[in-house]
DSSP file (Angstrom, degrees, kcal/mol; ACC not computed):
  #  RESIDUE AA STRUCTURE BP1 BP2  ACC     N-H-->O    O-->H-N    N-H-->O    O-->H-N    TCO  KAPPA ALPHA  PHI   PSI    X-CA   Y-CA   Z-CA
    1    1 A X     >        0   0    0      0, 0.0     4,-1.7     0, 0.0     5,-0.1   0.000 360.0 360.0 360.0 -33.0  -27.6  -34.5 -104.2
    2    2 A X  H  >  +     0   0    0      2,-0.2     4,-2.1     1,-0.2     5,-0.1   0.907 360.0  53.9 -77.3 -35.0  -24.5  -32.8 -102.7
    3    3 A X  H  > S+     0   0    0      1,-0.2     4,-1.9     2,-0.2     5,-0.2   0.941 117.6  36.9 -68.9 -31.5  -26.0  -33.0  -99.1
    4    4 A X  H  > S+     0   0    0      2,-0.2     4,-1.2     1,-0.2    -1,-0.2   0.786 114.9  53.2 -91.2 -10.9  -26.4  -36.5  -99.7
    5    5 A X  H >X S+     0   0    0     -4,-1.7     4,-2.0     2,-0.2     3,-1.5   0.991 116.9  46.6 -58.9 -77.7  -22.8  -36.8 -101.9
    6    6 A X  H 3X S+     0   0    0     -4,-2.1     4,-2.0     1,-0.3     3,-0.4   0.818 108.5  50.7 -56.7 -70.2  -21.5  -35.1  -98.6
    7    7 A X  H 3X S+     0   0    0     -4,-1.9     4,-1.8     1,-0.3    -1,-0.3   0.676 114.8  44.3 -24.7 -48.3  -23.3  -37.5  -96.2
    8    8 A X  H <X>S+     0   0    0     -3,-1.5     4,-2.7    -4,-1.2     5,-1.0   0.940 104.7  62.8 -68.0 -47.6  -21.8  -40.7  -98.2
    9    9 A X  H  <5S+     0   0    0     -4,-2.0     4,-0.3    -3,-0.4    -2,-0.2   0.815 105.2  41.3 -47.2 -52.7  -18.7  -39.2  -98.3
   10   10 A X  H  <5S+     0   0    0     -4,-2.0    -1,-0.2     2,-0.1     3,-0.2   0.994 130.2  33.7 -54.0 -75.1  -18.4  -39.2  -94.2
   11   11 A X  H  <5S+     0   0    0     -4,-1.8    -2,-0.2     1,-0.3    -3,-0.2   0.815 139.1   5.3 -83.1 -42.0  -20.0  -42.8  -94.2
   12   12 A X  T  <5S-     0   0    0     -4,-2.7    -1,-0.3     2,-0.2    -3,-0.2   0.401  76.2-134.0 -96.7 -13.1  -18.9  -44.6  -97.2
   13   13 A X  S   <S+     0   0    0     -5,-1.0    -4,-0.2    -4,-0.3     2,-0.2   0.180  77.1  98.6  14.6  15.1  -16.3  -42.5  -99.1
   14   14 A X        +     0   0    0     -6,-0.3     2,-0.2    -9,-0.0    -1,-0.2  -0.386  34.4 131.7 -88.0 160.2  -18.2  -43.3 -102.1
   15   15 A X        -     0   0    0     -2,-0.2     8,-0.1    -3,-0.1   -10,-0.1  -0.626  58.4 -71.9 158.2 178.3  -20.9  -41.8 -104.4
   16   16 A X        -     0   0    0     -2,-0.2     2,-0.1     6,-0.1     3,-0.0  -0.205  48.7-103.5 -80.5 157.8  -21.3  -41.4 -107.9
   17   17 A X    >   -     0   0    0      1,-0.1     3,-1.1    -2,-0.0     6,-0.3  -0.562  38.7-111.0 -60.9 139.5  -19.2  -38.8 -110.2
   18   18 A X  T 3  S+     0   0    0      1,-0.3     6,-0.2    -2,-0.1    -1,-0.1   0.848 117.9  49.5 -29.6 -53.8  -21.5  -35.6 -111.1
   19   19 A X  T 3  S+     0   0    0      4,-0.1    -1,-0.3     3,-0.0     2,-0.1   0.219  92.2 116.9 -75.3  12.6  -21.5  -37.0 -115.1
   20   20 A X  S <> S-     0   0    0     -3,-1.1     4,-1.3     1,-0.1    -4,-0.0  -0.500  74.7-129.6-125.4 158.7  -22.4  -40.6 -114.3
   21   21 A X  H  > S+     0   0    0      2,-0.2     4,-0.8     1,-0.2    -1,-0.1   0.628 110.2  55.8 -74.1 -39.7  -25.2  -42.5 -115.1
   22   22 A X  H  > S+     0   0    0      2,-0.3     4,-1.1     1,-0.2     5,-0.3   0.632 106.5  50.5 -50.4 -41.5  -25.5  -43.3 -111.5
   23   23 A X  H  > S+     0   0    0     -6,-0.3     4,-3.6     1,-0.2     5,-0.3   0.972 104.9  48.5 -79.2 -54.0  -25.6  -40.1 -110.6
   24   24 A X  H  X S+     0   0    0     -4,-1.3     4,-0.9    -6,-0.2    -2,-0.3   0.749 111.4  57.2 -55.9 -21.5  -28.2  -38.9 -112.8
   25   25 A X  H >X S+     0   0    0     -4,-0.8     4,-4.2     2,-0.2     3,-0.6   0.934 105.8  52.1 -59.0 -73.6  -30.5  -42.4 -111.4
   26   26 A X  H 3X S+     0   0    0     -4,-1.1     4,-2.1     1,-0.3     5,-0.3   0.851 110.6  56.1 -42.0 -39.6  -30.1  -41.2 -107.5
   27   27 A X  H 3X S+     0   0    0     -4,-3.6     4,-1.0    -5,-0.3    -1,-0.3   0.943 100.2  45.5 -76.8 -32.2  -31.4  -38.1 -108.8
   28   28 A X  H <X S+     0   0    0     -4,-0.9     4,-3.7    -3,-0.6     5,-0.3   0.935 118.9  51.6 -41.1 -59.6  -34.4  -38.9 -110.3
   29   29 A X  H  X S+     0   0    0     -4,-4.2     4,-1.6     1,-0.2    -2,-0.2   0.878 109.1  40.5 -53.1 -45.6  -34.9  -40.8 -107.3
   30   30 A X  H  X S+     0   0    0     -4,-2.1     4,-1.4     2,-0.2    -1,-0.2   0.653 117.3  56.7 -70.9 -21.4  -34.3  -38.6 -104.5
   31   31 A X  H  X S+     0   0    0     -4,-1.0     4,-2.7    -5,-0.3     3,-0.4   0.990 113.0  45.8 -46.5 -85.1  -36.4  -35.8 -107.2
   32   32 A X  H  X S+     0   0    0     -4,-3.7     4,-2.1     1,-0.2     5,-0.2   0.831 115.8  40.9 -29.7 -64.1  -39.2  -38.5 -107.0
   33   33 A X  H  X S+     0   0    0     -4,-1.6     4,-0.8    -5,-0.3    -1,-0.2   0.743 115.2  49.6 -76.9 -36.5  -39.1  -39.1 -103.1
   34   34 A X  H  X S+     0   0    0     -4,-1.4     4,-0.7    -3,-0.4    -1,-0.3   0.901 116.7  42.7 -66.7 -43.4  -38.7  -35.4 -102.1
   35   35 A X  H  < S+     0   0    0     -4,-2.7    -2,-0.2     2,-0.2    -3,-0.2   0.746 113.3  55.6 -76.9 -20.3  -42.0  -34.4 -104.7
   36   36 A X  H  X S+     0   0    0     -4,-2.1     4,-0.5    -5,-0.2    -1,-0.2   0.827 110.7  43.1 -64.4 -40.5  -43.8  -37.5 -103.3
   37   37 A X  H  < S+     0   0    0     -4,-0.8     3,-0.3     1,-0.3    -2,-0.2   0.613 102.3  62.4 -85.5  -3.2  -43.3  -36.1  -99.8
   38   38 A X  T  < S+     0   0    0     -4,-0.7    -1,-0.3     5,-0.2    -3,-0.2   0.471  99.9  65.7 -94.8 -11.8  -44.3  -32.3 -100.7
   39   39 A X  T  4 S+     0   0    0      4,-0.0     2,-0.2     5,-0.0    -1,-0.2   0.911  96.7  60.4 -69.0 -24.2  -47.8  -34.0 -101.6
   40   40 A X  S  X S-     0   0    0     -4,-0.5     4,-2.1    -3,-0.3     0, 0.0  -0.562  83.1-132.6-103.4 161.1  -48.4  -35.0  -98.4
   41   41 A X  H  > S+     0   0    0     -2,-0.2     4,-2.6     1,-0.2     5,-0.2   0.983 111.2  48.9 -79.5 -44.1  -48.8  -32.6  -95.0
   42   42 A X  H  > S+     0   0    0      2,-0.2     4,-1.9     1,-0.2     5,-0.4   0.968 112.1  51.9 -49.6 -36.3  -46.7  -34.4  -92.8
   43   43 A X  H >> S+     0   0    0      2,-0.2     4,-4.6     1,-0.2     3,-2.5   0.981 108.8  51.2 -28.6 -62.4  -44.1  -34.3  -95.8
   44   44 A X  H 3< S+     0   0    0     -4,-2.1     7,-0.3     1,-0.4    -2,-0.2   0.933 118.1  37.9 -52.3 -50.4  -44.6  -30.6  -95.9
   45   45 A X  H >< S+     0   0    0     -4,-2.6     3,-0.6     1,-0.2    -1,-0.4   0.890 110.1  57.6 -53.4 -36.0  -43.9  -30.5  -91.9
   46   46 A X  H << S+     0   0    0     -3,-2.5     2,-0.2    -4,-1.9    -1,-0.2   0.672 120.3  25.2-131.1 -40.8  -41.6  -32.7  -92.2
   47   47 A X  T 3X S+     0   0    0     -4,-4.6     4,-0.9    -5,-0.4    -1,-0.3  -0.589  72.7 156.4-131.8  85.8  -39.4  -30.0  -95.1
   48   48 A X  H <> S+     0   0    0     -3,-0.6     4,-3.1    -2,-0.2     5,-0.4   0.932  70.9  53.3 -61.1 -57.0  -40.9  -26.7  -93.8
   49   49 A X  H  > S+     0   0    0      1,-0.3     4,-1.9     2,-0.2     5,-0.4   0.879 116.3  33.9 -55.5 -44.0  -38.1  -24.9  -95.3
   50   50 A X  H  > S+     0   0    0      2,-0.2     4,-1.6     3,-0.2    -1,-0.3   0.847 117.2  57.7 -73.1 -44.7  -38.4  -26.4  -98.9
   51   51 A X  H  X S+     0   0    0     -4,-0.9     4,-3.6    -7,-0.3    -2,-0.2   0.976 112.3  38.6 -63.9 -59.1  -42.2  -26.4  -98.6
   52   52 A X  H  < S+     0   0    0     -4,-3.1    -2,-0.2     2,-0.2    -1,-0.2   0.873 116.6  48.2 -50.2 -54.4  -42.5  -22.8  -97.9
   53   53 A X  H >X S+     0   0    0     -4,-1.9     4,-1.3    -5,-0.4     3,-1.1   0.885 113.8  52.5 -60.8 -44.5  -39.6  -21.5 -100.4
   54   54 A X  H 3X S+     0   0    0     -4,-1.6     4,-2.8    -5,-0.4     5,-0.5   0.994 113.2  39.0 -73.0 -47.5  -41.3  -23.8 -103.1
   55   55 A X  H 3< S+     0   0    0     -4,-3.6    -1,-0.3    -5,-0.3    -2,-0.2   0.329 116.4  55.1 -91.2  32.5  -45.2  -22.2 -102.6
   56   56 A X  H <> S+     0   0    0     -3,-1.1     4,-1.0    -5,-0.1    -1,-0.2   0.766 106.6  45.3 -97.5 -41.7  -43.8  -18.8 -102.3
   57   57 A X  H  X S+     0   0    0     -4,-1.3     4,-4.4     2,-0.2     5,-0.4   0.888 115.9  51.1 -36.2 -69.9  -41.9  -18.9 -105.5
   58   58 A X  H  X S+     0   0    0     -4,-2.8     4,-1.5    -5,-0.4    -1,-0.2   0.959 111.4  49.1 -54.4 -36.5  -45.2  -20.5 -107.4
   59   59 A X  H  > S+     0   0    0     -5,-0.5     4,-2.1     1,-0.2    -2,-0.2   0.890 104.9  48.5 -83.1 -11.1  -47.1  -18.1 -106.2
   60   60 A X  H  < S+     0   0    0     -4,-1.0     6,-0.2     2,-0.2    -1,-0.2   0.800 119.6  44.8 -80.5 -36.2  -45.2  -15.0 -107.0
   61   61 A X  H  < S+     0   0    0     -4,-4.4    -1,-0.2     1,-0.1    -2,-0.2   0.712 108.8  59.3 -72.5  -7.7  -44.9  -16.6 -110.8
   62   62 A X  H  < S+     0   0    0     -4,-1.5     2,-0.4    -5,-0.4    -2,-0.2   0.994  88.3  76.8 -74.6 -61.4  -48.5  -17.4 -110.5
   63   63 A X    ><  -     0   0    0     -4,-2.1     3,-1.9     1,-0.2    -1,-0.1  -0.223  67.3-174.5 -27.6  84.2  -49.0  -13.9 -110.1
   64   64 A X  T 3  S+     0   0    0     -2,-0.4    -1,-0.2     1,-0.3    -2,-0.1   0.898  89.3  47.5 -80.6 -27.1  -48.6  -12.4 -114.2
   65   65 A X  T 3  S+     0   0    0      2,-0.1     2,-0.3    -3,-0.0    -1,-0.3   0.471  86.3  87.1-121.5  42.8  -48.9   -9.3 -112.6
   66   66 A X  S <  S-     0   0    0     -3,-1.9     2,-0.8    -6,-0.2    -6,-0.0  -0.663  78.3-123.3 -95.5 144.1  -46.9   -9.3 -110.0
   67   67 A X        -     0   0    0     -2,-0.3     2,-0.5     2,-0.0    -2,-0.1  -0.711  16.9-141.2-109.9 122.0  -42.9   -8.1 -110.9
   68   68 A X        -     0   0    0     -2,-0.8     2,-0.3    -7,-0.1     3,-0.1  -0.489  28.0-175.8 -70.3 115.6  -40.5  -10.8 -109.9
   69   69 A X    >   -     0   0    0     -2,-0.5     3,-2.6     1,-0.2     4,-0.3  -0.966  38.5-109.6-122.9 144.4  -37.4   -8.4 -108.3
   70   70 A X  T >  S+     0   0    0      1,-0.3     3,-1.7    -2,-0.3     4,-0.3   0.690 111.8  68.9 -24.0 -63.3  -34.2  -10.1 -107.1
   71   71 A X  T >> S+     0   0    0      1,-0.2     4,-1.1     2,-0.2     3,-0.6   0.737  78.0  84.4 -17.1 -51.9  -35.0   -9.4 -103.5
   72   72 A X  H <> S+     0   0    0     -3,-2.6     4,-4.6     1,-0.3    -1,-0.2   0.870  77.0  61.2  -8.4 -80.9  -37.5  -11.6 -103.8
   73   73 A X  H <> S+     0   0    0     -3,-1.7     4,-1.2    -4,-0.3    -1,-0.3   0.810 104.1  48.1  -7.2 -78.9  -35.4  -14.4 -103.2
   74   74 A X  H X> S+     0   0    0     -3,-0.6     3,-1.7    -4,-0.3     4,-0.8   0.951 100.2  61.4 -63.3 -72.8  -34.4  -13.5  -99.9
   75   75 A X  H 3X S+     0   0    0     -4,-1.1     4,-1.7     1,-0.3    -1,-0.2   0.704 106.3  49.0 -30.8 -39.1  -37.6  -12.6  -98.7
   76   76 A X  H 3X S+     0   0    0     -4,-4.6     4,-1.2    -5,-0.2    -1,-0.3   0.964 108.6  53.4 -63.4 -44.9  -38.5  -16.3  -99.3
   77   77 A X  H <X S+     0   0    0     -3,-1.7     4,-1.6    -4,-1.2    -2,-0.2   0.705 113.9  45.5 -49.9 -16.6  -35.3  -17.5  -97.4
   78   78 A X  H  X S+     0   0    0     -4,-0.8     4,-1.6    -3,-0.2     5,-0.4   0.946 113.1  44.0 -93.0 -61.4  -36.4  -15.3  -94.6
   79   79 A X  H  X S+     0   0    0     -4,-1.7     4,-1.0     1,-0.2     5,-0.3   0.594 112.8  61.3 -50.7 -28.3  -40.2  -16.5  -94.6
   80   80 A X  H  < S+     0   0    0     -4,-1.2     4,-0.4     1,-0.2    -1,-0.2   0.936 112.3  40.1 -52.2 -60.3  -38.3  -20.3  -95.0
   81   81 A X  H  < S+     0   0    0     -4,-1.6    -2,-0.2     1,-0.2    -1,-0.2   0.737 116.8  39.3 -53.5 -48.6  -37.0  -19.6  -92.0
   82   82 A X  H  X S+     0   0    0     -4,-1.6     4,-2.3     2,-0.1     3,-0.2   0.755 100.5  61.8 -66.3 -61.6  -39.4  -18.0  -89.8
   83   83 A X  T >< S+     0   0    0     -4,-1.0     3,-2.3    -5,-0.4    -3,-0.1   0.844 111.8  34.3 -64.3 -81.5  -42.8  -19.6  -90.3
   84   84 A X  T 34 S+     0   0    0     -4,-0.4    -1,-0.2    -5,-0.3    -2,-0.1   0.796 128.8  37.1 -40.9 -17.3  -42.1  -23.3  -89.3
   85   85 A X  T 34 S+     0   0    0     -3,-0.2     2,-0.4    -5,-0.2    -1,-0.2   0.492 114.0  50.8-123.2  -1.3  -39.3  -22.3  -86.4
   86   86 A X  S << S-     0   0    0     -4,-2.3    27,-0.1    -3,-2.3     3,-0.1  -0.893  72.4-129.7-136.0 166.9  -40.9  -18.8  -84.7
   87   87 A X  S    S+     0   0    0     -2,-0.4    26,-2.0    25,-0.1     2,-0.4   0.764  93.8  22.5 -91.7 -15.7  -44.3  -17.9  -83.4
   88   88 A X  B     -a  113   0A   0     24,-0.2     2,-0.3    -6,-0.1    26,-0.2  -0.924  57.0-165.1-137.4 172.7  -44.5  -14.9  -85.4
   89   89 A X        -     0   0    0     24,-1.8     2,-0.4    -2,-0.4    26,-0.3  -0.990  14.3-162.0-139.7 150.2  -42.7  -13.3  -89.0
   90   90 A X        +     0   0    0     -2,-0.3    26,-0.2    24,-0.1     2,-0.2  -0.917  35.0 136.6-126.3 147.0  -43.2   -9.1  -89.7
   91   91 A X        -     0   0    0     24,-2.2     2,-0.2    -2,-0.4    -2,-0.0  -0.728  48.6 -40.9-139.3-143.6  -42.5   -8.5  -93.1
   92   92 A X     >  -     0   0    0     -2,-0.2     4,-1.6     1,-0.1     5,-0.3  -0.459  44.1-112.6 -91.5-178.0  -43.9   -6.5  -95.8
   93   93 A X  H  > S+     0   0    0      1,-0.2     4,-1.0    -2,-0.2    -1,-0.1   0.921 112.4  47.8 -47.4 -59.9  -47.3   -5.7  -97.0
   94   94 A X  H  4 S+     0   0    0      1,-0.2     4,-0.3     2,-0.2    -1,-0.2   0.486 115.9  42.4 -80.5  -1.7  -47.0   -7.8 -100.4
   95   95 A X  H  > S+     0   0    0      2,-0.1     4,-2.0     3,-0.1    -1,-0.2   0.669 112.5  49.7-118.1 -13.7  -45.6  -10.9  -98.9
   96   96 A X  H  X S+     0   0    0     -4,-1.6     4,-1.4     1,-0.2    -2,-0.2   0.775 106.7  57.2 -88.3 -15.4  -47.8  -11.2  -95.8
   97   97 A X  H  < S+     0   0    0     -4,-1.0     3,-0.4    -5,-0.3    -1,-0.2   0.959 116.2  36.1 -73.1 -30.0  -50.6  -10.7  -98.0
   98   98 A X  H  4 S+     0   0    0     -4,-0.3     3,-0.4     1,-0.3     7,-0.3   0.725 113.7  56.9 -90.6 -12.0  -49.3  -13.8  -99.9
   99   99 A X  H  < S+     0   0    0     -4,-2.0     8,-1.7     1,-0.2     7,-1.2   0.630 115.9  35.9 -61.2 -30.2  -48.2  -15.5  -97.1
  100  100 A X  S  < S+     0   0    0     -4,-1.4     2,-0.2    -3,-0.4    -2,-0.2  -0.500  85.9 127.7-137.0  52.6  -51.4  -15.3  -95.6
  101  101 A X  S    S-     0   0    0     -3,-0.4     5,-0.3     1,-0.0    -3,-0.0  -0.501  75.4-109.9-101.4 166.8  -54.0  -15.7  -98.8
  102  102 A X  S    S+     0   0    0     -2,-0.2    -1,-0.0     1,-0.2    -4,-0.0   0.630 117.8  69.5 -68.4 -35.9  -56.7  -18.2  -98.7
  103  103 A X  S    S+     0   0    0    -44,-0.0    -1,-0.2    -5,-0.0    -5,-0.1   0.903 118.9   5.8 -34.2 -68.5  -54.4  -19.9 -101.4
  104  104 A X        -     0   0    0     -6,-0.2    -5,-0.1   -48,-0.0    -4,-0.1   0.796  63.2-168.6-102.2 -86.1  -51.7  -20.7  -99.1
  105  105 A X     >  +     0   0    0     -7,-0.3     4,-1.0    -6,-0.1    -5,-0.2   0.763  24.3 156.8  99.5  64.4  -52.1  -20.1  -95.6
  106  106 A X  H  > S+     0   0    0     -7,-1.2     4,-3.5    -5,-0.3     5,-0.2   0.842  75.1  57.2 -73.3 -60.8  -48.5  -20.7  -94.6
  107  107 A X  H  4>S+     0   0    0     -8,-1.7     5,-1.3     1,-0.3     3,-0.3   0.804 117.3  32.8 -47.2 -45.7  -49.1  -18.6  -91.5
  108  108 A X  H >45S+     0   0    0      3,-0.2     3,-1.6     1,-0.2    -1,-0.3   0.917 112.7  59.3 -71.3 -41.9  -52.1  -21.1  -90.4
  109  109 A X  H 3<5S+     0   0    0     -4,-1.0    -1,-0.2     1,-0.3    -2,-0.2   0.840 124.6  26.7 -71.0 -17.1  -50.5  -24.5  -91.9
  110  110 A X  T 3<5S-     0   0    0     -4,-3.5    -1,-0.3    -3,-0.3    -2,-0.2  -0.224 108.7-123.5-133.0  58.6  -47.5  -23.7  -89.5
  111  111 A X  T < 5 +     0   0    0     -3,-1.6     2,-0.6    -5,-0.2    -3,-0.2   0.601  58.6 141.6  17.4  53.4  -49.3  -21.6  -86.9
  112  112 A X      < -     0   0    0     -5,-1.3     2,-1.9    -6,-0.2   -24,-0.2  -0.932  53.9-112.4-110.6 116.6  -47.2  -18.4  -87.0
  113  113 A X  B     -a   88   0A   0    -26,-2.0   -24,-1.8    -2,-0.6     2,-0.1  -0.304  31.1-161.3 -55.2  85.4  -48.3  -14.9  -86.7
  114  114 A X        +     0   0    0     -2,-1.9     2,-0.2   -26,-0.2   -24,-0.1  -0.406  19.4 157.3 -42.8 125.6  -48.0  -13.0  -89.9
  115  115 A X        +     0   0    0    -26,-0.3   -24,-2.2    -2,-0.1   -18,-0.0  -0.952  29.7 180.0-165.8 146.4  -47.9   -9.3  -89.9
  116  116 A X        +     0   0    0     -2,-0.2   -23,-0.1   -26,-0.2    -1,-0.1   0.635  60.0  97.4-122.5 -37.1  -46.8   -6.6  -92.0
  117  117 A X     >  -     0   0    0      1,-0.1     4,-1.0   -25,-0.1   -26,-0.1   0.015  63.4-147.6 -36.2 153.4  -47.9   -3.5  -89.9
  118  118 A X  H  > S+     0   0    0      2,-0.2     4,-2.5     3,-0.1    -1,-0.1   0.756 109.6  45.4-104.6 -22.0  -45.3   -2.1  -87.8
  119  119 A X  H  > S+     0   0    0      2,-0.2     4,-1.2     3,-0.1     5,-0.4   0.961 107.5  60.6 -76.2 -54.3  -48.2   -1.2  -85.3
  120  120 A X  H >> S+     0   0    0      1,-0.2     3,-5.0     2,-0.2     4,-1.2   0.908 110.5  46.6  -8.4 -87.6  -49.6   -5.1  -85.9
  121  121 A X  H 3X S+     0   0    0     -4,-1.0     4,-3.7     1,-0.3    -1,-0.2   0.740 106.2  50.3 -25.2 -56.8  -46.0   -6.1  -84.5
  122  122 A X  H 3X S+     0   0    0     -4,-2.5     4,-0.9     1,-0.2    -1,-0.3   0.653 116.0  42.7 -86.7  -1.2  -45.7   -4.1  -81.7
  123  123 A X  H <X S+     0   0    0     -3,-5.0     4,-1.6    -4,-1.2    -1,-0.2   0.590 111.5  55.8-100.9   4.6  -49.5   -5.2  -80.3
  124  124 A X  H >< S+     0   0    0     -4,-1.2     3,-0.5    -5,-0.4     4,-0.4   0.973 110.7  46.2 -71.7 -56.4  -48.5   -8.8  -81.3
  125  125 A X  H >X S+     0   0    0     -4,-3.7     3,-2.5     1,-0.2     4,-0.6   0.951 106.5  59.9 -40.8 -66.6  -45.3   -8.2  -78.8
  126  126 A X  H 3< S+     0   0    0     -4,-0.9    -1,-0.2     1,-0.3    -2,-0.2   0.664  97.3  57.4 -22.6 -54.7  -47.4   -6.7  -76.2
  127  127 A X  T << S+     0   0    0     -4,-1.6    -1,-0.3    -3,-0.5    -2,-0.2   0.667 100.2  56.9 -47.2 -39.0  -49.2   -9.7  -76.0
  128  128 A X  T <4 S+     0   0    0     -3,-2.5    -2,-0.2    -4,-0.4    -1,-0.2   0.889  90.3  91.9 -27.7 -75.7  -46.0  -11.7  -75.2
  129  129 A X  S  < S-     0   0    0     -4,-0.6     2,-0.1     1,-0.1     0, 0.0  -0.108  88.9 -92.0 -52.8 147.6  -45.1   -9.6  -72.0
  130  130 A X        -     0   0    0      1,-0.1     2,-0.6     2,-0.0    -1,-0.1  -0.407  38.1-113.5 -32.9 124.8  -46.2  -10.5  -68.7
  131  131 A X              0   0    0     -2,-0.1    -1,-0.1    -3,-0.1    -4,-0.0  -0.720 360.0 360.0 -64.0  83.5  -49.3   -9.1  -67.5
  132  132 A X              0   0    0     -2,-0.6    -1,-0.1     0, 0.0    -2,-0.0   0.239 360.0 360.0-112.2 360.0  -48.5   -6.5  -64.3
């Protein structure tokens, strides 16, 4: 609602007050229209970043025994970032594993190479380099 506050604001100089009845409708809607579009996979393509931050987040609460630690966070902003927009992510152990469960499959559903090994990485690079 603020990108799209901000976005009227440029075009229209309107939009509703925060407290408004108005405001609270347009959210519901745009709520609706965003959750509609996370059903589908072109949605999902279509908001990588949001798609990705949202099933890393479920899956880590899904996890009862898993310990949710502030960090966390970022490591999902990073993983946001990465999987839709790079050909590969390194991270750690316990997020590539979850990155790359049968569950999710981020790494496959946006074709990025996942790896948490630092030896993983560096034959994953290798591969990259020109051939001499």
């Amino acid at each position: 609602m603020e990108i799209l506050s901000d976005i009227a604001a440029k075009h229209s100089g309107t939009f509703p007050d925060h407290a408004s009845d108005e405001w609270n409708e347009q959210f519901a809607r745009w709520r609706t229209v965003v959750f509609t579009a996370l059903q589908e996979e072109e949605g999902c393509k279509q908001l990588p970043s949001l798609h990705v931050h949202t099933c890393l987040h479920a899956a880590f609460r899904w996890d009862k025994l898993r310990t949710f630690k502030a960090n966390d966070i970022f490591d999902f902003f990073h993983a946001s970032a990465a999987l839709a927009y790079c050909q590969a992510f390194f991270t750690e152990r316990s997020l590539c594993a979850t990155i790359t469960s049968k569950e999710l499959g981020l790494d496959k559903f946006y074709n990025c190479h996942v790896v948490a090994k630092v030896e993983d990485a560096i034959t994953y690079v290798r591969t990259l380099l020109p051939k001499t």
